[in-house]
N, CA, C and O atoms as a printed pandas DataFrame, in Angstrom:
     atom_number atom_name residue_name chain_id  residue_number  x_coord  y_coord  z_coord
0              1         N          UNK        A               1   44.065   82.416  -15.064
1              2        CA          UNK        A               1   43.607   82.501  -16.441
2              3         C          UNK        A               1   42.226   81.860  -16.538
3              4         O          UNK        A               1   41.871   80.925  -15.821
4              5         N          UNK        A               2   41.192   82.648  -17.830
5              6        CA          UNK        A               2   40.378   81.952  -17.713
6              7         C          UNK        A               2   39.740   80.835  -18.747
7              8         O          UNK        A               2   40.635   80.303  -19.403
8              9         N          UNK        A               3   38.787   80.482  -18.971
9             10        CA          UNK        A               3   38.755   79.203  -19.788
10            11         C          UNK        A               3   39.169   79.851  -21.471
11            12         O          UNK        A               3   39.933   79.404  -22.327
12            13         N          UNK        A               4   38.014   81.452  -21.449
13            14        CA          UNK        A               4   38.132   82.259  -22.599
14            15         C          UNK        A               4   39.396   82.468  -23.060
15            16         O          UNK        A               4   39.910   82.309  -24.167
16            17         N          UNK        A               5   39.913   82.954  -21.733
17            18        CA          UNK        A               5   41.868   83.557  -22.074
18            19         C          UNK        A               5   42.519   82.181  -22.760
19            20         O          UNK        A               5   42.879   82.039  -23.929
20            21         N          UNK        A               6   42.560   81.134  -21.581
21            22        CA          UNK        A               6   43.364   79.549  -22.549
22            23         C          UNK        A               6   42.688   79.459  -24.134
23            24         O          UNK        A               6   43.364   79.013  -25.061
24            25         N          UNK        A               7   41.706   79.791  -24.271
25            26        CA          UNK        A               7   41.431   79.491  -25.664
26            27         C          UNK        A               7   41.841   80.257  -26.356
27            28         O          UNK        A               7   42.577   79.859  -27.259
28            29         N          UNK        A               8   41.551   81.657  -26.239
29            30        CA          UNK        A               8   42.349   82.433  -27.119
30            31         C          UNK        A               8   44.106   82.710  -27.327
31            32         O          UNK        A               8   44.776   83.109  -28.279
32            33         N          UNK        A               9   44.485   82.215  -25.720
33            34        CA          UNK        A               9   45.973   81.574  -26.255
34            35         C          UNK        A               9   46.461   80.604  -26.821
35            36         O          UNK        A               9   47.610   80.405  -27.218
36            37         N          UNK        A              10   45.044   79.642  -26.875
37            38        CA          UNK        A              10   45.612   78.409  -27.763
38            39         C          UNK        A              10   45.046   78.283  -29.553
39            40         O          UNK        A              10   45.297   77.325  -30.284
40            41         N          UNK        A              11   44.227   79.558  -29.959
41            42        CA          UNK        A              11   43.556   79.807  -30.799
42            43         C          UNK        A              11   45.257   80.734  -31.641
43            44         O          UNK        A              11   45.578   80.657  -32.827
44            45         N          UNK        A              12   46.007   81.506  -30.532
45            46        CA          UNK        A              12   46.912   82.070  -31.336
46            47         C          UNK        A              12   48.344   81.866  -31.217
47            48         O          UNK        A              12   49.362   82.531  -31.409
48            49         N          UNK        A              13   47.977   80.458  -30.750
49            50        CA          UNK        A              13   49.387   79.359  -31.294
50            51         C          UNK        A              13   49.123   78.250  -32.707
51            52         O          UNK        A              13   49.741   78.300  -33.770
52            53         N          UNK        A              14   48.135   77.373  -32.372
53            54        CA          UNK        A              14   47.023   76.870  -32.984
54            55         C          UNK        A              14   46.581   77.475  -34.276
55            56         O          UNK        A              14   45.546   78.136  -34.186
56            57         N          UNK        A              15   46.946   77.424  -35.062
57            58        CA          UNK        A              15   46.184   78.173  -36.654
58            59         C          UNK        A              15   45.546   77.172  -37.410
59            60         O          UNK        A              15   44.811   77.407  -38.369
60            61         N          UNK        A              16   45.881   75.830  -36.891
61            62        CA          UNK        A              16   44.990   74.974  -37.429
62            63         C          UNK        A              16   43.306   74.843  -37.173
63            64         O          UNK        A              16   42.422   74.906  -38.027
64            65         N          UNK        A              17   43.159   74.619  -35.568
65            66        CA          UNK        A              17   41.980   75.310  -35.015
66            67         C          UNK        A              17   41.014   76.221  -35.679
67            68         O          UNK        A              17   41.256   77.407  -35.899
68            69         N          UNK        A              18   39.832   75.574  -36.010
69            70        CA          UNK        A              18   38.572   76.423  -36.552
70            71         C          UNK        A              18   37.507   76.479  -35.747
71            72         O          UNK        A              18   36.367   76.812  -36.072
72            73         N          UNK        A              19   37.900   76.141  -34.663
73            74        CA          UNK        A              19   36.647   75.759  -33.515
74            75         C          UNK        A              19   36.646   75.037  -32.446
75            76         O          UNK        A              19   36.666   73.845  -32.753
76            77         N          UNK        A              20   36.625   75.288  -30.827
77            78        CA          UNK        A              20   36.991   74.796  -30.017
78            79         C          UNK        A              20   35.967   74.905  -29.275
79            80         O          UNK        A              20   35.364   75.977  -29.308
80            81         N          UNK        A              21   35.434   73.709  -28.305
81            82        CA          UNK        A              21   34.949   73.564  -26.989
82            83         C          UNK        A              21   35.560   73.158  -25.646
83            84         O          UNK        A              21   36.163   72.090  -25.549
84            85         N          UNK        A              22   35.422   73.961  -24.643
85            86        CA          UNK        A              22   35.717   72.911  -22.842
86            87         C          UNK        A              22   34.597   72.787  -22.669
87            88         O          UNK        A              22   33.715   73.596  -22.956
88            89         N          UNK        A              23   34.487   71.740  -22.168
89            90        CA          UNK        A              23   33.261   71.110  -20.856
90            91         C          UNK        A              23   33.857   71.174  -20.376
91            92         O          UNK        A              23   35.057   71.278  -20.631
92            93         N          UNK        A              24   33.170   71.137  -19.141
93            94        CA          UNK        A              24   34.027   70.699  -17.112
94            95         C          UNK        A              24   33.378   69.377  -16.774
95            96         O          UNK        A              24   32.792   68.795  -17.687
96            97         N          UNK        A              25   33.409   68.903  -15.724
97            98        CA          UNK        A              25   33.485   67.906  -15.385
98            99         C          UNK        A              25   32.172   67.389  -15.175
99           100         O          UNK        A              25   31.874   66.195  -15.198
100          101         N          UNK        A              26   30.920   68.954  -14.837
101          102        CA          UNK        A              26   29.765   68.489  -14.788
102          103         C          UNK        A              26   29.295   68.116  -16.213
103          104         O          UNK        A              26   28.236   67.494  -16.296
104          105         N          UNK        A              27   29.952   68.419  -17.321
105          106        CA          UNK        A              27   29.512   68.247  -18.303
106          107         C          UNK        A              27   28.681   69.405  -19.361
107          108         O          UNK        A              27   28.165   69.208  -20.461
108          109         N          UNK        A              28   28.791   70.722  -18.507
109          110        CA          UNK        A              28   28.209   71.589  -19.116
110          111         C          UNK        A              28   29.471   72.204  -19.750
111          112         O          UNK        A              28   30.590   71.769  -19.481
112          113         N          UNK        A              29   29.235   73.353  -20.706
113          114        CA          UNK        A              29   30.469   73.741  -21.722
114          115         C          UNK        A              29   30.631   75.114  -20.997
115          116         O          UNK        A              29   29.851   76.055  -20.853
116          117         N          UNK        A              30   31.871   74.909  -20.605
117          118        CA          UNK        A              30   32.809   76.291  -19.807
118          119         C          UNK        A              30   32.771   77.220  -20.610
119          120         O          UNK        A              30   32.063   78.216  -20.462
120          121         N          UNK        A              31   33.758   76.950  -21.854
121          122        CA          UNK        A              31   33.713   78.013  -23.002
122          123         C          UNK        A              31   33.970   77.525  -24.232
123          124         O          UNK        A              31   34.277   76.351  -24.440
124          125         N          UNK        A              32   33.837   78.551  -25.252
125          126        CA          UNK        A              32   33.958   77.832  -26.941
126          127         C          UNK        A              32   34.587   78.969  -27.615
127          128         O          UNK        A              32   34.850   80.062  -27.114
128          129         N          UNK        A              33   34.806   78.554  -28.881
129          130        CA          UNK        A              33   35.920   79.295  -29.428
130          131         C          UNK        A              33   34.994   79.609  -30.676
131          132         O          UNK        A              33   33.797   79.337  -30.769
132          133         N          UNK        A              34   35.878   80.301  -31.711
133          134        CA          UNK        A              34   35.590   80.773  -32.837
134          135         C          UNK        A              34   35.295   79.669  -33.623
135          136         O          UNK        A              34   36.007   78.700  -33.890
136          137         N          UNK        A              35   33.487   80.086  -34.161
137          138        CA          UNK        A              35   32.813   78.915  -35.446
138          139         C          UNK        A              35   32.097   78.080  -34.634
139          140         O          UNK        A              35   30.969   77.844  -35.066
140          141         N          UNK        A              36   32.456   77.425  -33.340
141          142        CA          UNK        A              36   31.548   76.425  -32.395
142          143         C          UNK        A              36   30.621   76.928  -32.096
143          144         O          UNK        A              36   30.560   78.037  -31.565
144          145         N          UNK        A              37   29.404   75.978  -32.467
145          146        CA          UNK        A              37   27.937   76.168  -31.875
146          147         C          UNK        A              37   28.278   75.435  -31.166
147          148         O          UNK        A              37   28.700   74.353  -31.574
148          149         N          UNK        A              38   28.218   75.823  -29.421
149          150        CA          UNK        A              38   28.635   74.980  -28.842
150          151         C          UNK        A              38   28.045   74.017  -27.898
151          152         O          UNK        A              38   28.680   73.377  -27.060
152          153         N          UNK        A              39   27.139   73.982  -28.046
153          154        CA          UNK        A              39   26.112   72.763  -27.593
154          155         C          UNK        A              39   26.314   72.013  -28.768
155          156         O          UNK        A              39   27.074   71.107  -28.427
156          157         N          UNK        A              40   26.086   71.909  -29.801
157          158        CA          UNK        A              40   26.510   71.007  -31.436
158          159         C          UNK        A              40   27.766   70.154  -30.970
159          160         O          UNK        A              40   27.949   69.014  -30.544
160          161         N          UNK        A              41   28.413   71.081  -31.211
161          162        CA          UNK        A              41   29.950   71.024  -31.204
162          163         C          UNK        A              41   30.407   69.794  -29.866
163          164         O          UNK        A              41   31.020   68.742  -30.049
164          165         N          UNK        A              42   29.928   70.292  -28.649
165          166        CA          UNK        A              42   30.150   69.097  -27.356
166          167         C          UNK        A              42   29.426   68.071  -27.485
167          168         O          UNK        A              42   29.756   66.942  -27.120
168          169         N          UNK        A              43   28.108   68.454  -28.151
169          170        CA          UNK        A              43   27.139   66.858  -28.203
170          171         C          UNK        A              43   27.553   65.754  -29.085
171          172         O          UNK        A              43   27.606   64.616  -28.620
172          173         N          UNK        A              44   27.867   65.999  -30.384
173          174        CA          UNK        A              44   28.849   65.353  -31.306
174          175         C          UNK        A              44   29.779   64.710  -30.697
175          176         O          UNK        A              44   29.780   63.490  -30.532
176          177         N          UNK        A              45   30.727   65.565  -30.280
177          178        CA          UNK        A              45   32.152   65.219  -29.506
178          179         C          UNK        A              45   31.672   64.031  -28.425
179          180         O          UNK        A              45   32.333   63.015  -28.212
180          181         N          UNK        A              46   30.604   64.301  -27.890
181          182        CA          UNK        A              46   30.384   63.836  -26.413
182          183         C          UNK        A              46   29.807   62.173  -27.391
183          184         O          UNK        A              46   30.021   61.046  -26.944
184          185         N          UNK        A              47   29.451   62.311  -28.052
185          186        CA          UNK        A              47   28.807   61.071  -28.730
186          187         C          UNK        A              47   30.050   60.445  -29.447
187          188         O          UNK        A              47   30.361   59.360  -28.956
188          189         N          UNK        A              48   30.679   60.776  -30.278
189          190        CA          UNK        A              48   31.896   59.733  -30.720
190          191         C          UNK        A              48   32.796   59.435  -29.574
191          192         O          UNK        A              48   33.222   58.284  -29.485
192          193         N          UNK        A              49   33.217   60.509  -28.490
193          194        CA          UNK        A              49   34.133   59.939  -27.400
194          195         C          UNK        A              49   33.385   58.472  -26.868
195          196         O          UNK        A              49   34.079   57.455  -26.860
196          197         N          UNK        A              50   32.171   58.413  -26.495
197          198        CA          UNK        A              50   31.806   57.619  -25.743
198          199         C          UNK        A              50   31.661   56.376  -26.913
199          200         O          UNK        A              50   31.612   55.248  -26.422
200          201         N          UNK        A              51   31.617   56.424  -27.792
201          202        CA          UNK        A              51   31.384   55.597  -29.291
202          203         C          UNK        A              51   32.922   54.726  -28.943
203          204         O          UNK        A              51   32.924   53.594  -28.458
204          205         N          UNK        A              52   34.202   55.506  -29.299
205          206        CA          UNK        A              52   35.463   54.896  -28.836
206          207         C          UNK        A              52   35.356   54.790  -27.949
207          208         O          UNK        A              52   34.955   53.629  -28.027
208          209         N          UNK        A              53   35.342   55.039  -26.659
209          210        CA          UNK        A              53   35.496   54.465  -25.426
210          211         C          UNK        A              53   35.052   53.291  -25.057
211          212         O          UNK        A              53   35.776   52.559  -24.383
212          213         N          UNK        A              54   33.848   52.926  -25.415
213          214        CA          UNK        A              54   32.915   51.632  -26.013
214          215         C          UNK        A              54   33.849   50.808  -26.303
215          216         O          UNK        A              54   34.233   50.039  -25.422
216          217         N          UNK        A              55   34.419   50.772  -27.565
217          218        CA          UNK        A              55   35.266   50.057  -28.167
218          219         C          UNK        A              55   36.556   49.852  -27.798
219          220         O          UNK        A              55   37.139   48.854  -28.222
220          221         N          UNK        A              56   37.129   50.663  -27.046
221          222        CA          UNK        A              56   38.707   50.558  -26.368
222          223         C          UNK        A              56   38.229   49.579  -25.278
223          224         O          UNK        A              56   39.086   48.697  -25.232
224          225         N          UNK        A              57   37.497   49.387  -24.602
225          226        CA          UNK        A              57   36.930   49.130  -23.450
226          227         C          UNK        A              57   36.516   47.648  -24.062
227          228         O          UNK        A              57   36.925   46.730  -23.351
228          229         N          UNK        A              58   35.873   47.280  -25.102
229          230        CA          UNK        A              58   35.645   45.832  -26.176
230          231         C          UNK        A              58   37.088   45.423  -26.365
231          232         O          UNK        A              58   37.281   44.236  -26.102
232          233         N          UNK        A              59   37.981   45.995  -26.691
233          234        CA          UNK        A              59   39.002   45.664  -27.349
234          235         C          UNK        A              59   39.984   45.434  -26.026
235          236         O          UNK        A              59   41.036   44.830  -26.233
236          237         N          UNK        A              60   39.630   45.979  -24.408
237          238        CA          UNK        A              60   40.859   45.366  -23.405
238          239         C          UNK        A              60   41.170   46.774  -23.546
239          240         O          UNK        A              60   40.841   47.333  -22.499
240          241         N          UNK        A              61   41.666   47.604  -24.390
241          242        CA          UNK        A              61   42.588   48.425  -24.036
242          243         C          UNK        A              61   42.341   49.562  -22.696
243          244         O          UNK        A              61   41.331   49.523  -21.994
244          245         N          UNK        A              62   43.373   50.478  -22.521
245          246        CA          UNK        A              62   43.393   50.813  -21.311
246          247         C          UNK        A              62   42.807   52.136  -22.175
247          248         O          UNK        A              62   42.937   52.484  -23.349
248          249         N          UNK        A              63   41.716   53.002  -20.388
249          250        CA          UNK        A              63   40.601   54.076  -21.111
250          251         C          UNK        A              63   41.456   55.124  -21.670
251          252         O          UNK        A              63   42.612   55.432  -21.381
252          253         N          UNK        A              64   40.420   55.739  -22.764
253          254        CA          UNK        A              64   41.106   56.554  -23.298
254          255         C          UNK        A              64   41.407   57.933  -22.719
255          256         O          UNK        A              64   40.845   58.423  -21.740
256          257         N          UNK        A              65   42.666   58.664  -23.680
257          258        CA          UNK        A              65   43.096   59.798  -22.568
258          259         C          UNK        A              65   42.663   61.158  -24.301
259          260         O          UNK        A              65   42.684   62.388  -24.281
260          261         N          UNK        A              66   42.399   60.394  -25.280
261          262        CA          UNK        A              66   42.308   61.261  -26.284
262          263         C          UNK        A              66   41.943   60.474  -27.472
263          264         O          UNK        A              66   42.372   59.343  -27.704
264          265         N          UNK        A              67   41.211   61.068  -28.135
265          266        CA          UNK        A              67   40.635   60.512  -29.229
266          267         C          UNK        A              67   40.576   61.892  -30.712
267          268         O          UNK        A              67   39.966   62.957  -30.610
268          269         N          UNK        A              68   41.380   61.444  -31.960
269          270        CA          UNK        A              68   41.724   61.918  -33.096
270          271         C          UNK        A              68   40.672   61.353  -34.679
271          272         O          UNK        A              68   40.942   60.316  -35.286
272          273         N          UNK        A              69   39.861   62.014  -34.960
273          274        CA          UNK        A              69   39.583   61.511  -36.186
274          275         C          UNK        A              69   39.756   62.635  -37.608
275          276         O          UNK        A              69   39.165   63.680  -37.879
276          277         N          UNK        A              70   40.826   61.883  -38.313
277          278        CA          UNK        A              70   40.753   62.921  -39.347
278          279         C          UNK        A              70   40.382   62.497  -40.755
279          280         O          UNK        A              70   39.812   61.421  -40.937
280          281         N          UNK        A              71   40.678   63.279  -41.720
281          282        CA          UNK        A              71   40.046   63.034  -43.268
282          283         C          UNK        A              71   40.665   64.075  -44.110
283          284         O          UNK        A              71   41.548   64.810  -43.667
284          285         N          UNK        A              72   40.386   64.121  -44.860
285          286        CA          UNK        A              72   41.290   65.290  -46.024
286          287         C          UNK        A              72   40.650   66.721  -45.898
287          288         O          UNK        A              72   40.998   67.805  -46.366
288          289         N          UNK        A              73   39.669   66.374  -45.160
289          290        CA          UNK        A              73   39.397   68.309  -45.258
290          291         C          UNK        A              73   39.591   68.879  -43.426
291          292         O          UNK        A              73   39.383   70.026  -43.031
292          293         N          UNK        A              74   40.140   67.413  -42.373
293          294        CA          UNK        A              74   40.521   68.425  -41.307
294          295         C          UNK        A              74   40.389   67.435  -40.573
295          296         O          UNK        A              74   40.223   66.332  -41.093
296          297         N          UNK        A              75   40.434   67.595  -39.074
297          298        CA          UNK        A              75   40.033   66.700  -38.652
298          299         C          UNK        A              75   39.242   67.109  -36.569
299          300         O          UNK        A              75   39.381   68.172  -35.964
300          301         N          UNK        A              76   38.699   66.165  -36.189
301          302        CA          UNK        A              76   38.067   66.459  -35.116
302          303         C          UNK        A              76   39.220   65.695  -33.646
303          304         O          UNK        A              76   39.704   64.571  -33.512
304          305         N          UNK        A              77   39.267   66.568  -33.044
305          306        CA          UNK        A              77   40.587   65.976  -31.699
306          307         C          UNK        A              77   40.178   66.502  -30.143
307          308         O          UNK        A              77   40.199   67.630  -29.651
308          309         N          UNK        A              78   39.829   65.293  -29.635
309          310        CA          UNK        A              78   39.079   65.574  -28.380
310          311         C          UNK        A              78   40.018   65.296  -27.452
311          312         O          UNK        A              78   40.875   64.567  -27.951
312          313         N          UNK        A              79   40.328   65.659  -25.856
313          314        CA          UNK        A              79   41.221   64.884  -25.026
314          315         C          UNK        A              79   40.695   65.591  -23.706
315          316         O          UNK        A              79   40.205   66.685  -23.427
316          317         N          UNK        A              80   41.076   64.300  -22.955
317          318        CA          UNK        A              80   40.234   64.436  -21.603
318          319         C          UNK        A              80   41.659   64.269  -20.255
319          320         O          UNK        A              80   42.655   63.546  -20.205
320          321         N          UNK        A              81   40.987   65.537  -19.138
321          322        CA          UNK        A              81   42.188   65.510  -18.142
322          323         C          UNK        A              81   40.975   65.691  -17.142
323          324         O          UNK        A              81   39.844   66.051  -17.467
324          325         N          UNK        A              82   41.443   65.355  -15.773
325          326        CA          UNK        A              82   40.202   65.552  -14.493
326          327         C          UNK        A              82   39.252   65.952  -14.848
327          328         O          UNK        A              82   38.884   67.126  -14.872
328          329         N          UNK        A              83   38.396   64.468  -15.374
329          330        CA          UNK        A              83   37.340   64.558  -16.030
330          331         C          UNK        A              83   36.543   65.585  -16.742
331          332         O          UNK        A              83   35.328   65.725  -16.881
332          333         N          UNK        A              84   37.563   66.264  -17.152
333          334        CA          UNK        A              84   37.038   67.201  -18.566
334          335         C          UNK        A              84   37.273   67.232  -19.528
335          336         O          UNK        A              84   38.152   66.416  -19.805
336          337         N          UNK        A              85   36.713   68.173  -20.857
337          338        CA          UNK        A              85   37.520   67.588  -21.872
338          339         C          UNK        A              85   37.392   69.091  -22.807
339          340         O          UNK        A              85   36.727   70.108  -22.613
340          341         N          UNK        A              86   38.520   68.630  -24.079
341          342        CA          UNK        A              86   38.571   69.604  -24.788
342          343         C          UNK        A              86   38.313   69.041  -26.124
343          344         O          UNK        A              86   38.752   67.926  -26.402
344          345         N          UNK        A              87   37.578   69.786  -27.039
345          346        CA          UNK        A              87   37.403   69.339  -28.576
346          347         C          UNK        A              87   37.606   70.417  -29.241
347          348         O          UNK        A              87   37.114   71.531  -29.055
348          349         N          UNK        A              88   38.444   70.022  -30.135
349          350        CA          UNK        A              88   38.660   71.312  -31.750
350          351         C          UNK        A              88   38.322   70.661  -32.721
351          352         O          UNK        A              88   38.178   69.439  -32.716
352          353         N          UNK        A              89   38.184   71.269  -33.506
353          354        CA          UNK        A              89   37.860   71.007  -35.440
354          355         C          UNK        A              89   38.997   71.914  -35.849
355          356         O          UNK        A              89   39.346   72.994  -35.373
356          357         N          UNK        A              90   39.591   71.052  -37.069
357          358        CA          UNK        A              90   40.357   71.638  -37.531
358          359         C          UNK        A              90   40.559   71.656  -38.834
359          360         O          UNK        A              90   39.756   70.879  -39.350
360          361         N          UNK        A              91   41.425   72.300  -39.842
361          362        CA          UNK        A              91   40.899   72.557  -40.913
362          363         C          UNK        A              91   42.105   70.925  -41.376
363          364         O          UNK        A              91   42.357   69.979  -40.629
364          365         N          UNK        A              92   42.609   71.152  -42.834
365          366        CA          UNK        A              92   43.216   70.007  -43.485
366          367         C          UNK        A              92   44.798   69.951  -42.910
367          368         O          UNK        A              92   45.435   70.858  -42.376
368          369         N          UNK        A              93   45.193   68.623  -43.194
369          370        CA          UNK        A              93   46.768   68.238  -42.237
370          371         C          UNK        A              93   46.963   69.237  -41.306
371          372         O          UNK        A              93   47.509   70.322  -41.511
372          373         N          UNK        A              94   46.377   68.724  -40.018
373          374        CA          UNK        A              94   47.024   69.215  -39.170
374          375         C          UNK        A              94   48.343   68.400  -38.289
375          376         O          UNK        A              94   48.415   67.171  -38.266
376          377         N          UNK        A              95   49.198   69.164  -37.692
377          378        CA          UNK        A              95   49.897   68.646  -37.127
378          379         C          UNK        A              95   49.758   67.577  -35.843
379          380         O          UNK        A              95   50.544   67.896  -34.951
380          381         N          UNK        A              96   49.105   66.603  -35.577
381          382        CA          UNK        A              96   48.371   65.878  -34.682
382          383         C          UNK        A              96   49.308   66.185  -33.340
383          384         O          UNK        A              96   48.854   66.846  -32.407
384          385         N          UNK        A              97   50.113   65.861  -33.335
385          386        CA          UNK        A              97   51.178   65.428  -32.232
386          387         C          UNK        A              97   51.093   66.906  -31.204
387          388         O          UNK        A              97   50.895   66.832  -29.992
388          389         N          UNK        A              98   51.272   68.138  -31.902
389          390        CA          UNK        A              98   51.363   69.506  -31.689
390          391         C          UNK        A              98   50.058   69.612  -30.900
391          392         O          UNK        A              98   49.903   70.131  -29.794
392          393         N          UNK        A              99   49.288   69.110  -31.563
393          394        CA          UNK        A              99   47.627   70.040  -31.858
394          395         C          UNK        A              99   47.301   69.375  -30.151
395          396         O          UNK        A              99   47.044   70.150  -29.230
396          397         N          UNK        A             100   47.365   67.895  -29.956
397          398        CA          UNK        A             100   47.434   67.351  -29.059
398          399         C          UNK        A             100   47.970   67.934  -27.493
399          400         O          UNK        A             100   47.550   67.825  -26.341
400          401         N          UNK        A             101   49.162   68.621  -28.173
401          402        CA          UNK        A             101   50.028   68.870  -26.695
402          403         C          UNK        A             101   49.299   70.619  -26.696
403          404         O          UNK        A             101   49.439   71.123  -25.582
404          405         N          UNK        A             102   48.860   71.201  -27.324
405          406        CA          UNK        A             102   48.282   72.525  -27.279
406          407         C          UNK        A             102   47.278   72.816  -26.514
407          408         O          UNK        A             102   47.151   73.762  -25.736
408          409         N          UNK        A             103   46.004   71.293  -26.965
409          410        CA          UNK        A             103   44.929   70.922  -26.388
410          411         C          UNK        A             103   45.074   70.918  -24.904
411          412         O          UNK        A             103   44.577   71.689  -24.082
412          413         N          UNK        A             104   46.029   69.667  -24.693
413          414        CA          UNK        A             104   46.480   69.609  -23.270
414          415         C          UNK        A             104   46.933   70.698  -22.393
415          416         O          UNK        A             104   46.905   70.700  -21.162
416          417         N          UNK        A             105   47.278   71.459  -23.039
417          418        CA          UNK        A             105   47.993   72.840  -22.555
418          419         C          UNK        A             105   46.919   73.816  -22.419
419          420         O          UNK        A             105   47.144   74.669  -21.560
420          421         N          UNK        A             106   45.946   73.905  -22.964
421          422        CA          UNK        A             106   44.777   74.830  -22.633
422          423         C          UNK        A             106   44.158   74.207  -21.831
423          424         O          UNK        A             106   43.947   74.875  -20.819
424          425         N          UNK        A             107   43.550   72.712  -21.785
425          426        CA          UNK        A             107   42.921   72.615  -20.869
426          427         C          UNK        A             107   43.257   72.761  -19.477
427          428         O          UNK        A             107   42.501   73.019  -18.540
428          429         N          UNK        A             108   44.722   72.522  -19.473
429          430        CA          UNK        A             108   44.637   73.016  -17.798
430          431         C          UNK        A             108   45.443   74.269  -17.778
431          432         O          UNK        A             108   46.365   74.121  -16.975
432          433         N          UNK        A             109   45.460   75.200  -18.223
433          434        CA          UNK        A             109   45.589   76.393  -18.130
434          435         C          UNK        A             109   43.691   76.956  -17.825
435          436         O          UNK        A             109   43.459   77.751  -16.915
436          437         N          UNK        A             110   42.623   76.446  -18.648
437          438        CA          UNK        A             110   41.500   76.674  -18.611
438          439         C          UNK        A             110   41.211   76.407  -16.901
439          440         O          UNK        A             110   40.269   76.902  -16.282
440          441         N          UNK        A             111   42.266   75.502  -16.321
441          442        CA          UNK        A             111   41.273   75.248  -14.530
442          443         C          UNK        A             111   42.047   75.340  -13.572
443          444         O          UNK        A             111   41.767   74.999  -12.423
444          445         N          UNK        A             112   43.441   75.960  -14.062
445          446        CA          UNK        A             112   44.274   76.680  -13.460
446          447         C          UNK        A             112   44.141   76.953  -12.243
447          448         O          UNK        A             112   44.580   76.214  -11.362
448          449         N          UNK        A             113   43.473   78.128  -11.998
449          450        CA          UNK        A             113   43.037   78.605  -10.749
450          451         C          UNK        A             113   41.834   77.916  -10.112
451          452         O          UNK        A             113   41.628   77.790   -8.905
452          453         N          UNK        A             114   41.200   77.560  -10.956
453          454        CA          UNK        A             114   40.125   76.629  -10.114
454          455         C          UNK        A             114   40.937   75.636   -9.278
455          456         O          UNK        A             114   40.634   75.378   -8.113
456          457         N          UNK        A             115   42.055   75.048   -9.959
457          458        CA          UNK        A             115   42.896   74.173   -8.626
458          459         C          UNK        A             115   43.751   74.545   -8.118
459          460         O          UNK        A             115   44.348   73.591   -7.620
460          461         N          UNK        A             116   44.270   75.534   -7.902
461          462        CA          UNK        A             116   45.037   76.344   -7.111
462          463         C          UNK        A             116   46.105   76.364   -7.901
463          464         O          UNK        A             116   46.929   76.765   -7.079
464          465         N          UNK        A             117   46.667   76.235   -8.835
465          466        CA          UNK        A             117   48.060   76.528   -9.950
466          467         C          UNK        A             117   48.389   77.759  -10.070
467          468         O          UNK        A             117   49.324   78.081  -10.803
C-alpha cells in the first residue's frame, strides 16, 4: 500500500479528518490529504511537536509518542512511529482515542512495504 492509498483509507474511516500530512523520516512530506497545503500543514505541525517535546523533556517526562491539541472548532493530532510522523486537522469533538489509533494505523500501513510487511 501506498502512503496515498493509507490516507485515503484512513480519510474513509476517519470523517472527522479535514486534512492530513506524512513526513518520513528524512523529513520531507510523503503525502497529504484533502485541504493540506502541505508544506504549511508539516511546518506548523513540525513547530508545535518540537515546542512539546521541549517541554516533556523540561518536565522529566518520557519522549513523546503523540501530541493532541484541541478547541471547540476541532482540533490538530500529530503522532510519531520510526521516526516519522503523521498530522490531521480535524473538524469539532472529535473522537481522540479513535482518531489516534487510525493515525497509527495509516502510518504504518503508509511504510508497509517499504519495511517488508
Amino acid at each position: 500500500m501506498t502512503a496515498d492509498e493509507a490516507i485515503r483509507d484512513l480519510l474513509n474511516v476517519s470523517t472527522d479528518i479535514q486534512s492530513v500530512a506524512v513526513v518520513g523520516a528524512d523529513g520531507d512530506i510523503v503525502a497529504s490529504g484533502p485541504g493540506a497545503v502541505a508544506a504549511d500543514l508539516a511546518a506548523a505541525a513540525d513547530r508545535l511537536w518540537h515546542a512539546a517535546a521541549l517541554r516533556a523533556v523540561a518536565l522529566g517526562d518520557s519522549p513523546l509518542d503523540h501530541v493532541v491539541v484541541q478547541d471547540v472548532h476541532g482540533a490538530v493530532a500529530m503522532l510519531t512511529a520510526r521516526g516519522r510522523r503523521i498530522t490531521a486537522v480535524t473538524g469539532p469533538r472529535p473522537a481522540v482515542g479513535l482518531l489516534l489509533f487510525d493515525l497509527r494505523t495509516c502510518l504504518g500501513d503508509a511504510f508497509a512495504e517499504e519495511e517488508g510487511q
